[in-house]
C-alpha positions in Angstrom: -38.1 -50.4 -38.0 -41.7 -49.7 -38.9 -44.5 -49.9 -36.2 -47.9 -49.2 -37.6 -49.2 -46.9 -34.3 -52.7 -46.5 -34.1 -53.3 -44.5 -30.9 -56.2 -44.2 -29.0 -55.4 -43.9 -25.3 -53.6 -41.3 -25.9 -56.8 -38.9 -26.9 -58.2 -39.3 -23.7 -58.1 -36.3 -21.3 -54.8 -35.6 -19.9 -55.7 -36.3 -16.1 -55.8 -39.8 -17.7 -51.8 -40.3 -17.5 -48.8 -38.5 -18.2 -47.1 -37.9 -21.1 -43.3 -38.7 -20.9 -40.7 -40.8 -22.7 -38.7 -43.4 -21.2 -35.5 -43.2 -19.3 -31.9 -44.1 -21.9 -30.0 -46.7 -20.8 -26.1 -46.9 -21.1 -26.0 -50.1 -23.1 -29.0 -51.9 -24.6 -28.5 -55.5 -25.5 -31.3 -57.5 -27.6 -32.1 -60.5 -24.9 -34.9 -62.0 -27.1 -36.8 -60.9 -30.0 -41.0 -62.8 -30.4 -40.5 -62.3 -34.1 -44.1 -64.2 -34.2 -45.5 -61.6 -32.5 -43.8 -58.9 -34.3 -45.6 -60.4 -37.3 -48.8 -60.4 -35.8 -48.2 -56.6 -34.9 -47.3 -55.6 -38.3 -44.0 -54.6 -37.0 -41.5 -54.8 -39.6 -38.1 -55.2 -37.5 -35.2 -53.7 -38.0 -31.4 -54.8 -37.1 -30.4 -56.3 -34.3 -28.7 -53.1 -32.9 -32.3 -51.5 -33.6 -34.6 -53.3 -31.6 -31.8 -53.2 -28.8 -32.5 -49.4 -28.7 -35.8 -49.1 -29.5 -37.0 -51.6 -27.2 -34.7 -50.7 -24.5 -36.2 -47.1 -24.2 -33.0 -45.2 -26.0 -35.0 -44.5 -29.4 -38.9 -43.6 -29.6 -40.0 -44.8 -32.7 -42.3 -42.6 -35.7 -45.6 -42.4 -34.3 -45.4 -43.3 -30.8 -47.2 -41.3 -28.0 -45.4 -42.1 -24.9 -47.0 -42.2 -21.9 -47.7 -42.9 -18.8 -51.0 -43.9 -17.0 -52.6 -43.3 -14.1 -54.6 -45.7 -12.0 -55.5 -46.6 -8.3 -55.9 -50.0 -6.9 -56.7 -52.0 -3.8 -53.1 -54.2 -2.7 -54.0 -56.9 -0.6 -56.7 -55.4 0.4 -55.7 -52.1 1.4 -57.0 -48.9 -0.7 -54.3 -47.0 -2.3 -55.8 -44.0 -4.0 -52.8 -43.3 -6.8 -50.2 -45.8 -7.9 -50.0 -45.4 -11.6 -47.1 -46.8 -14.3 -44.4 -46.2 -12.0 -41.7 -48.1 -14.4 -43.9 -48.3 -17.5 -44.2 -47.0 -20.6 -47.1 -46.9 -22.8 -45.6 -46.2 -26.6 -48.8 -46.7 -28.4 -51.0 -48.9 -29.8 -51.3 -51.0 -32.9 -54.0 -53.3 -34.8 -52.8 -56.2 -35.4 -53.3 -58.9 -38.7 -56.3 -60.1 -36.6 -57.9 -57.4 -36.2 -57.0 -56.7 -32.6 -56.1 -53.5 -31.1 -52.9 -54.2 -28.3 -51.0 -51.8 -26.5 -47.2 -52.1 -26.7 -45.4 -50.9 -23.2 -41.8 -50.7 -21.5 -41.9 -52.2 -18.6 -38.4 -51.2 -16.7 -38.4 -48.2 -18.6 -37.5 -45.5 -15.9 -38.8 -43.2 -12.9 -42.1 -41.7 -13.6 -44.5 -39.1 -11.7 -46.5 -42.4 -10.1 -42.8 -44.0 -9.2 -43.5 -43.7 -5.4 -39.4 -43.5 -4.2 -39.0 -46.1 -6.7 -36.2 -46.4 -9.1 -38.7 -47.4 -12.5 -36.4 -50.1 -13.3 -36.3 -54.2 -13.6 -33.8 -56.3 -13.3 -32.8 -59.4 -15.5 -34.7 -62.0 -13.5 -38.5 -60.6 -13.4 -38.1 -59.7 -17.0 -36.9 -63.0 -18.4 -39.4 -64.5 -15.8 -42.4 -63.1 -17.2 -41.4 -63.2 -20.8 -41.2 -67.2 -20.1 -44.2 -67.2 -17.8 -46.4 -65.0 -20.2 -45.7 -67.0 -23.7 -46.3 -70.0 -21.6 -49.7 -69.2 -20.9 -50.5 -68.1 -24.6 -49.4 -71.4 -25.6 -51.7 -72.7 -23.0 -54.5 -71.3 -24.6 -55.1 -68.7 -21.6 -55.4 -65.1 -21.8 -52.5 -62.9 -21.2 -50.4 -60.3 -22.1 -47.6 -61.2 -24.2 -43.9 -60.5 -24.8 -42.7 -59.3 -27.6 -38.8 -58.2 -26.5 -36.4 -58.6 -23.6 -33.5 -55.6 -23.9 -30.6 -56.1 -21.1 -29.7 -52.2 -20.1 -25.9 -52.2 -19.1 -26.3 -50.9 -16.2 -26.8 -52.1 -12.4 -30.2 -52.3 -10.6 -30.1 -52.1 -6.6 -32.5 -54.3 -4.3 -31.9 -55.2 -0.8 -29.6 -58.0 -2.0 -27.2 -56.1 -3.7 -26.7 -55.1 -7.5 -28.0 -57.1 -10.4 -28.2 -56.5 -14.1 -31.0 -54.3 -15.6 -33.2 -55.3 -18.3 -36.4 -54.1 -19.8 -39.3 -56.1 -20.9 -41.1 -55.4 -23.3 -45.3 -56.1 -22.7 -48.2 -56.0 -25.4 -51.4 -56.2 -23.9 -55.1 -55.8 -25.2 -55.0 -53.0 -23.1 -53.6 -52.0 -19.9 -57.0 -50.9 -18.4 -57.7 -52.3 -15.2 -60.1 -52.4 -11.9 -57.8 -49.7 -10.4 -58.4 -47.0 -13.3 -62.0 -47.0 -12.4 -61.2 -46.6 -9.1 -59.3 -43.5 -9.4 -61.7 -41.4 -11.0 -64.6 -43.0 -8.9 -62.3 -42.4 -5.7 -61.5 -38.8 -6.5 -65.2 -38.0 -7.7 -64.4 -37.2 -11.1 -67.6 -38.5 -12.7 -67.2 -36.8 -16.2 -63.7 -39.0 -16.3 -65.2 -41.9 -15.2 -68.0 -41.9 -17.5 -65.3 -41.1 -20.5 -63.4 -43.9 -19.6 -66.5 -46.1 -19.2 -67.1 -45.4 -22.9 -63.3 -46.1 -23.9 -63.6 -49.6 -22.3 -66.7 -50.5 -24.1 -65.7 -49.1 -26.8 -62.3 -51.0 -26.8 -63.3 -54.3 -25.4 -67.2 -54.6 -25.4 -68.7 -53.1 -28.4 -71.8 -55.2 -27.8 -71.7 -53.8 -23.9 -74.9 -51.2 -23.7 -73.6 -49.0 -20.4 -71.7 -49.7 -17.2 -74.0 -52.9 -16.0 -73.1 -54.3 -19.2 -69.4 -53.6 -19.1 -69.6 -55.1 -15.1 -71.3 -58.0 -16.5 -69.0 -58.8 -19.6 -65.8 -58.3 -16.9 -67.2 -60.5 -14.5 -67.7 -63.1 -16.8 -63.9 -62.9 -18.4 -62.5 -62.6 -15.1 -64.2 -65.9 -13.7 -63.1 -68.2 -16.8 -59.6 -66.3 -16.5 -59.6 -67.9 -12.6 -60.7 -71.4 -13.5 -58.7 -71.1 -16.6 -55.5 -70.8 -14.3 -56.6 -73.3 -11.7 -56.7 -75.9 -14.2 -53.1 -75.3 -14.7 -52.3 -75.1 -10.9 -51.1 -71.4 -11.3 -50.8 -68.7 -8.6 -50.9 -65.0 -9.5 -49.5 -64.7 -6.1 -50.7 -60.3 -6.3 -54.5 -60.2 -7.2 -54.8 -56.6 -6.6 -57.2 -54.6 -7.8 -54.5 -52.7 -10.1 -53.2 -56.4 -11.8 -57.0 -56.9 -12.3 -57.5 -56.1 -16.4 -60.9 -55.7 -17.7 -59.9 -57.1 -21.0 -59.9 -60.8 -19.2 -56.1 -61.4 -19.6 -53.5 -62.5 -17.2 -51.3 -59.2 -16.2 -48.5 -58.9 -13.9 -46.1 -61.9 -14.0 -44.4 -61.0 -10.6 -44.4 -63.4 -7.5 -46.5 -65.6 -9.9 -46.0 -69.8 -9.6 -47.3 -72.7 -10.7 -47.7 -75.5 -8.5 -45.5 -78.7 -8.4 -47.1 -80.7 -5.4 -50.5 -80.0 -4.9 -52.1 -77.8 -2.0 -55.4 -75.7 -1.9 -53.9 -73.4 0.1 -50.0 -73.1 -1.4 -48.9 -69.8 -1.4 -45.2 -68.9 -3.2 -45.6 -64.9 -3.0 -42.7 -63.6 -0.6 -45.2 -60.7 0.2 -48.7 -62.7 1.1 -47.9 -63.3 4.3 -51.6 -64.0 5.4 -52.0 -66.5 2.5 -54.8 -63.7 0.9 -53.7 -65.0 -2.5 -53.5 -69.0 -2.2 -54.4 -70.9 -5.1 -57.4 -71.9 -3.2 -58.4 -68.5 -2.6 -58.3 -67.2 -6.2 -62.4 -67.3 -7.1 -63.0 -65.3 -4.0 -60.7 -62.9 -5.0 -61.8 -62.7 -8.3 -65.5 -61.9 -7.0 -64.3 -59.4 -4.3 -62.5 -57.8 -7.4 -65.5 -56.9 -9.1 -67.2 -55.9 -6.7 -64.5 -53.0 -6.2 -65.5 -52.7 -10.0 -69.5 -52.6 -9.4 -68.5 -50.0 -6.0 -66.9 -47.6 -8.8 -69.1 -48.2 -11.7 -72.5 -47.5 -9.6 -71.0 -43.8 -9.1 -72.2 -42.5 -11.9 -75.8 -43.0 -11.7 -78.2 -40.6 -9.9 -80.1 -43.4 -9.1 -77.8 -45.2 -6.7 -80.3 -48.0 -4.9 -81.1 -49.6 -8.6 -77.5 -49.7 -9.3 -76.3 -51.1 -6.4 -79.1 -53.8 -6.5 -78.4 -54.1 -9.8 -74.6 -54.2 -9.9 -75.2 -56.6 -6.6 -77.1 -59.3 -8.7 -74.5 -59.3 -11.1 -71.5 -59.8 -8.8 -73.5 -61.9 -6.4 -73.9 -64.4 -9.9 -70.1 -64.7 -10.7 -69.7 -67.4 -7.8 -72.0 -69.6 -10.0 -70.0 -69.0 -12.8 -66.6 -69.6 -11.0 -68.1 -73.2 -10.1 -69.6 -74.3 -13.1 -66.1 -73.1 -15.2 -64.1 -74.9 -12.0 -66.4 -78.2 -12.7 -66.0 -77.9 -16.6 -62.3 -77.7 -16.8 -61.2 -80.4 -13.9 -63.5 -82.9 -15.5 -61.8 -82.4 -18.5 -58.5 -83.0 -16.8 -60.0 -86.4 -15.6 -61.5 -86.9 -18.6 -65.4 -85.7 -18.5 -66.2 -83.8 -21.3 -70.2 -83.1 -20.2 -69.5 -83.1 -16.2 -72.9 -83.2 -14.0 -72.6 -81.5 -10.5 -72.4 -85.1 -9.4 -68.6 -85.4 -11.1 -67.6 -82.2 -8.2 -67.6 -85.5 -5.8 -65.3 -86.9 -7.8 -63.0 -84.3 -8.7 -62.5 -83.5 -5.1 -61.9 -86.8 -3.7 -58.4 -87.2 -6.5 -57.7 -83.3 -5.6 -58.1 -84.8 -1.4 -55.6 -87.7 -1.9 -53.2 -85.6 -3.9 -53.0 -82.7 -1.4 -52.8 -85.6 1.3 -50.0 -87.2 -0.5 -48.0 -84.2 -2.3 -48.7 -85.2 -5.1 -46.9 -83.5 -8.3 -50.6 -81.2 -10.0 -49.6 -81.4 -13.7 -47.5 -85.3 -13.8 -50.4 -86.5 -11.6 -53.2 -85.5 -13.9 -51.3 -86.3 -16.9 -50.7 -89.8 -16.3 -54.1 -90.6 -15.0 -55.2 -94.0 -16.5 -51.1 -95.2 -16.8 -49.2 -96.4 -14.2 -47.6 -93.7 -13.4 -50.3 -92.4 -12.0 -50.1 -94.7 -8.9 -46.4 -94.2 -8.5 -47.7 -90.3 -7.2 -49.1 -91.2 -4.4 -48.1 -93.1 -1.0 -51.1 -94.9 -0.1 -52.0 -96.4 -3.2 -54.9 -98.6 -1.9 -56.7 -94.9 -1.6 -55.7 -94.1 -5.2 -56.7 -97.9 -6.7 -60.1 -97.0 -4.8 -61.0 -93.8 -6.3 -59.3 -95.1 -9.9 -62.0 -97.4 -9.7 -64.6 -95.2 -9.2 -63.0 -92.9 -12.3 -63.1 -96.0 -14.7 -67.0 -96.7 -13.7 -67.7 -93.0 -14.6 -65.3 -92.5 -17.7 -67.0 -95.9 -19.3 -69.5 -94.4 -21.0 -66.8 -91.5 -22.4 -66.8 -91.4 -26.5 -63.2 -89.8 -25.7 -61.7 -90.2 -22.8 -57.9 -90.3 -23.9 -58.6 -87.0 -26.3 -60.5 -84.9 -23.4 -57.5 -85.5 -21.3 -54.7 -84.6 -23.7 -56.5 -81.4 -24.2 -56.7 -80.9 -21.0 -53.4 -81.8 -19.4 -50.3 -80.0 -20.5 -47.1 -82.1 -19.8 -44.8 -79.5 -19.3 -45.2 -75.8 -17.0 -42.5 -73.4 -16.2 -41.8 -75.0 -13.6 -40.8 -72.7 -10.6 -36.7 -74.4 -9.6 -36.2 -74.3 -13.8 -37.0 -70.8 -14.2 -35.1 -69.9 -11.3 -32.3 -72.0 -13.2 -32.7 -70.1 -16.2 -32.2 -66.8 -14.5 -29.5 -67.6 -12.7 -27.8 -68.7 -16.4 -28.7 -65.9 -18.2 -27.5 -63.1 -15.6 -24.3 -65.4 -15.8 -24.9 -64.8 -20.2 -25.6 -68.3 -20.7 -29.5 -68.0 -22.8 -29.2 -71.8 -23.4 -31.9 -72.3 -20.9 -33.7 -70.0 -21.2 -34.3 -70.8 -25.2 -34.5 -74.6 -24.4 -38.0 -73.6 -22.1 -39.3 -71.2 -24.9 -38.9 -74.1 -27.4 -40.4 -76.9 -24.9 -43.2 -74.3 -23.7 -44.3 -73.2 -27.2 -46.0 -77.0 -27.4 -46.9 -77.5 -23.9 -49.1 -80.6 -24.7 -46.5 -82.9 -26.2 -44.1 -84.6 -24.1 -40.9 -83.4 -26.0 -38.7 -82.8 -22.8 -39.1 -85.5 -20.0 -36.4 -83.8 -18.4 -38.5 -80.7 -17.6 -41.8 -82.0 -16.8 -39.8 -83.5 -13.7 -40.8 -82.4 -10.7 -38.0 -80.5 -8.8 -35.6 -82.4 -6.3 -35.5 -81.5 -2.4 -32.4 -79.0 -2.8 -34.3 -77.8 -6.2 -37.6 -76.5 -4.9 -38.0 -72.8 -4.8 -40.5 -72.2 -1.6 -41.1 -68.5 -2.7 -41.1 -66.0 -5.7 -40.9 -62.3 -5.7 -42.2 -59.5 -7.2 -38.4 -57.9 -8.4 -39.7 -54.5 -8.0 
């Protein structure tokens, strides 16, 4: 096996992580390969036996720099001053074909010196979870990190419900910097640190960025189309933190995630939001108070700390704005609206009212809007034939209704009872699920499996996910 390393992270002061391998594993097993990816990577794969080892931690390949980094982070909305990669991995980095520069981590990989009491492993479930989850959203069009290998370990992981198999996933990512590295340095005082890995973030992600009110401005404006990106889809991170915030703009952390079968502003799947902090509802607001833990640790490093703050205020204080008009843009689409007005929220609203009213199913109900099916969602149809009217009088002057929509409106979603489905297979050794959602997900806007864009029966529905760690 050939991976073309390119490091960079790894020149960074030491205080920056901690250089270690990962943790061998009795016996690795290949789970699932992203050969598409690999060929994006310029990773020219090796046997089957290979990428079982390598990817399961047991052999480090030529070039790597193992490591593993340290950050801080706010948890639901609680300052923790060190977590850190605590069953990660860093190996190294790579340019892709494109152009792109990605880390490539283990995630599941072993203890660390950021492991808090914690064993560094993962188990079968949250790996095959997030692989699914993660190429889901690519093929979604939304940004995320990516999964490029899935490595069973041999060998038992222990949570409070008893033993289950270990795996090891792993994650590529346009980097693995996040709200919570700032934090650390900004935390601990470290100025010189934070203004190094100021400079490595623009440098990395925002070329075009000219100094830390820049950078705050080019991460607010990822992270608010990331949000409305993810609402559109009726998905739930389900563990906003500060530390599963990444500057680059991409989805991270596929742990207690969901996405939504009957709709509700306020639906919460996450085992371990308990106050509802992370509801689908609440997302924007989170996203803002986010960056603003961003702008808190970014203003350190002037002398002149009024104009910062003032400055770094104005900017945050703007990403509401942006939230609404990317919330606006995208459910119009859904319904159809390729130019919305602010006239169209009204509208928008008063479907998302009757659904939540009426449980109806997020992703059939907006897919079947002007067929008949669309009625057969709801239980007081009168209300939907009223505001179906009222749709039809504003979509009349539409060059391309039906197009916006299909664009708009995937069919099928990984679904929360069929992943829970397809774990329970594969830790059984039966992959047939899990490849039959890979193959349905990889073209999530063509209706090629009716069977799983149904909604889940009332023994089927999962009423919480969790984070496996």
């Amino acid at each position: 096996m050939h991976i073309p390393f390119d490091n960079s992270y790894a020149t960074l002061p030491e205080t920056f992580y901690t250089r270690l391998e990962p943790t061998s594993v009795s016996a690795p097993k290949l789970l699932a390969f992203n050969k598409e990816l690999a060929a994006l990577l310029g990773i020219e794969a090796g046997d089957v036996e290979e990428l079982a080892a390598v990817f399961g931690g047991n052999e480090i390949p030529q070039n790597a720099a193992p490591l593993a980094q340290l950050y801080a982070g706010h948890q639901f909305g609680s300052y923790n001053p060190q977590l850190g990669d605590g069953r990660a991995i860093l190996l190294g980095e790579v340019i892709g074909t494109d152009g792109i520069r990605r880390d490539i981590q283990l995630k599941g990989s072993g203890r660390t010196p950021y492991s808090r009491m914690g064993d560094g492993r993962a188990w079968m479930g949250p790996v095959l979870r997030e692989y699914v989850v993660s190429e889901a959203m690519h093929a979604l069009g939304i940004p995320t990190t990516r999964a490029l290998a899935a490595v069973s370990t041999g060998e038992p992981i222990w949570r409070e419900q008893g033993a289950f198999p270990g795996a090891v996933l792993t994650r590529v990512a346009q980097s693995h910097l996040r709200v919570g590295t700032f934090q650390v340095f900004a935390h601990r005082g470290e100025i010189d640190n934070l203004k190094t890995l100021t400079d490595y973030a623009i440098e990395r992600h925002y070329p075009e960025a000219n100094g830390p009110m820049d950078l705050l401005r080019a991460v607010c404006a990822v992270q608010a189309d990331l949000v409305t990106r993810w609402m559109s889809v009726g998905f739930i991170h389900g563990v906003m933190n500060t530390d599963n915030c990444a500057i680059s703009g991409e989805t991270i952390d596929y742990g207690p995630c969901a996405f939504m079968d009957a709709f509700h502003q306020n639906r919460v799947f996450s085992s371990i939001d308990q106050q509802g902090r992370y509801a689908f509802g609440n997302q924007p607001g989170i996203a803002v108070w986010n960056m603003a833990q961003l702008a808190t640790s970014l203003v350190q490093m002037f002398e002149d700390k009024e104009n910062a703050v003032a400055e770094a205020t104005e900017i945050v204080h703007a990403m509401p704005k942006q939230l609404e008009d990317g919330w606006l843009r995208r459910f119009a689409a859904k319904i159809g609206i390729a130019k919305p007005t602010k006239e169209d929220t009204a509208l928008i609203e008063g479907l998302l009212g009757l659904m939540q009213t009426d449980g109806a199913d997020f992703t059939n109900t907006f897919r079947a809007l002007g067929r008949p099916e669309a009625r057969d969602q709801f239980t007081d149809r009168e209300a939907f034939d009223a505001w179906e009217a009222k749709w039809r009088s504003r979509i009349a002057t539409e060059a391309d209704t039906e197009g916006t929509m299909a664009a708009a409106n995937p069919a099928i979603i990984p679904r929360n009872h069929r992943i829970e489905q397809m774990i329970e297979a594969a830790v059984a050794g039966d992959m047939a699920p899990f490849e039959r959602l890979m193959h349905a997900l990889a073209r999530p806007f063509e209706e090629t499996d009716a069977d799983l864009m149904r909604p889940p029966t009332e023994d089927e529905i999962v009423p919480a996910t969790f984070c496996g760690t």
